[in-house]
C-alpha positions as CSV (number, residue, x, y, z in Angstrom):
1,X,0.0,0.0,0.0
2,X,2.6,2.6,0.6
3,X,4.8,1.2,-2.2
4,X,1.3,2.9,-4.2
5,X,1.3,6.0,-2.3
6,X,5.4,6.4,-3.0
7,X,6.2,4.8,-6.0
8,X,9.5,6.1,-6.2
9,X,10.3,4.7,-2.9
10,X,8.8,1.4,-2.8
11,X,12.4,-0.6,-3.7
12,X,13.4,1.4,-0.4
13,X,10.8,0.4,1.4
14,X,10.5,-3.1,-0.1
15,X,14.0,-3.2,1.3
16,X,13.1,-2.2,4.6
17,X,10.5,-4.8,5.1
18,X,12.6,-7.9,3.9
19,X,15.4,-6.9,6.1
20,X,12.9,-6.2,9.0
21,X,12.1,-9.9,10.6
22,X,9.9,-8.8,13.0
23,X,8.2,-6.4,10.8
24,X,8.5,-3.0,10.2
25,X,5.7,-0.2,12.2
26,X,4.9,3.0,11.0
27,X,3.1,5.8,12.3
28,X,1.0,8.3,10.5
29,X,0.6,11.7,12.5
30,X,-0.4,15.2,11.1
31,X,1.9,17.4,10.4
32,X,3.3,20.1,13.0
33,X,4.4,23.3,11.6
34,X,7.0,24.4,14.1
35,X,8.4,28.0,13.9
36,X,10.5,29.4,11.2
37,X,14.0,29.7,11.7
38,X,13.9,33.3,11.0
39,X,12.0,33.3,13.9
40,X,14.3,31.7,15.6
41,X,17.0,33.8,14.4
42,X,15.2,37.2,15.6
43,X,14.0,36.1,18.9
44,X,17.8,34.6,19.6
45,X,19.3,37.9,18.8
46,X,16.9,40.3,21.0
47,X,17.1,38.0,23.9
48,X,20.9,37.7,23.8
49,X,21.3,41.8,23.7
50,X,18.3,42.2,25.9
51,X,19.7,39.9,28.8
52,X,23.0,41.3,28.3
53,X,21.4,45.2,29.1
54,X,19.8,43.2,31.9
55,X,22.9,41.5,33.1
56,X,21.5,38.1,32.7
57,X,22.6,35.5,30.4
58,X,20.6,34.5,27.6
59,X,19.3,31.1,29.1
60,X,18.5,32.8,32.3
61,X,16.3,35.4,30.6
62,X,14.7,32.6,27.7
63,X,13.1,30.6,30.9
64,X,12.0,34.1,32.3
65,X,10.2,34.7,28.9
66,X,8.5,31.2,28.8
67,X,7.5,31.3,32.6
68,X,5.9,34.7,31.9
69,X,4.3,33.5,28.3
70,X,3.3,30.1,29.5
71,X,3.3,30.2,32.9
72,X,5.5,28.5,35.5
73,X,5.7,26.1,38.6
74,X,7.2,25.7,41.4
75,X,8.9,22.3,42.0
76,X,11.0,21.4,45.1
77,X,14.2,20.1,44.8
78,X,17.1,19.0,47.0
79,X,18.5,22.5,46.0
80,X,15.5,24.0,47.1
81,X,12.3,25.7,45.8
82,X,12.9,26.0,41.6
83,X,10.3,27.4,39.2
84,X,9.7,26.0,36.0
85,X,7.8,26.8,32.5
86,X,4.9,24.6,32.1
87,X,6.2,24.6,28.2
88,X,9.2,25.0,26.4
89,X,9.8,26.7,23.2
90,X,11.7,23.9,21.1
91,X,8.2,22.6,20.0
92,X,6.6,25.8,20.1
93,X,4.4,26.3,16.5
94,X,4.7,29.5,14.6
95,X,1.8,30.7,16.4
96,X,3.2,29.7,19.7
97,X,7.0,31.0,19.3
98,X,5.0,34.8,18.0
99,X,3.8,34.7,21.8
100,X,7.3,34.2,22.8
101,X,8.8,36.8,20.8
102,X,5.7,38.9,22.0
103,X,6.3,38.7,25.4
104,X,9.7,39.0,24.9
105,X,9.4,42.9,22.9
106,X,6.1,43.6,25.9
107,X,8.7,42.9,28.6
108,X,11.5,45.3,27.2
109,X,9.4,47.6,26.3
110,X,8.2,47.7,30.7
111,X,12.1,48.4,31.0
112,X,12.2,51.1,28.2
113,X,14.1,48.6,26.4
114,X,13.0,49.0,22.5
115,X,12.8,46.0,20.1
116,X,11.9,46.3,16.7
117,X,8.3,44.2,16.3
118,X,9.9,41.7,13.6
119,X,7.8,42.4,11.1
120,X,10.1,45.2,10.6
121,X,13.0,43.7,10.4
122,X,14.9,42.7,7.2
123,X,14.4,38.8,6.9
124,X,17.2,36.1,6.3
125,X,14.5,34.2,4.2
């Protein structure tokens, strides 16, 4: 059936199921679109010169941002109490990783930090 659906493939995948012996499983799941690297790209380069201004470090300031857009909570640890985003960004969708960068130019912007909305920025694209 999917030697049908990919005819270009199926000697690959006819391959695949004579060498598998106990069979081969695949799993069919819709499609994710994650965020762009441009976004990436922007949102990597404002919070670097942001948490510099800030006297942070990049990865300190990042798990600020997603606490603030996702929210947080607090877990105990042998280390004691540590607060933690409910999500993290590496599978944020496009829509998801605009709220980061969102929160990211609101929160400046409360330290009179400015940060060009990105749609104004030149893309690498």
């Amino acid at each position: 059936m999917l030697s049908q659906q990919f005819p270009r493939q199926s000697a690959e995948l006819m391959e695949l199921c004579n060498a598998s012996k106990e069979g081969v499983t695949v799993e069919l799941m819709p499609t994710k679109a994650w965020h762009s690297r441009p976004q990436e790209n922007y949102y990597r380069n404002w919070c670097r010169q942001f948490a510099t201004w800030c006297g942070m470090t990049p990865d300190e300031l990042h798990d600020e941002l997603l606490c603030k857009c996702y929210g947080s909570e607090e877990v105990e640890t042998k280390m004691g109490v540590r607060r933690r985003p409910l999500k993290r960004s590496s599978g944020a969708s496009k829509k998801e990783f605009s709220e980061l960068i969102d929160t990211l130019i609101q929160t400046a912007a409360e330290f009179d930090f400015v940060i060009p909305p990105a749609n104004e920025v030149p893309s690498d694209d």
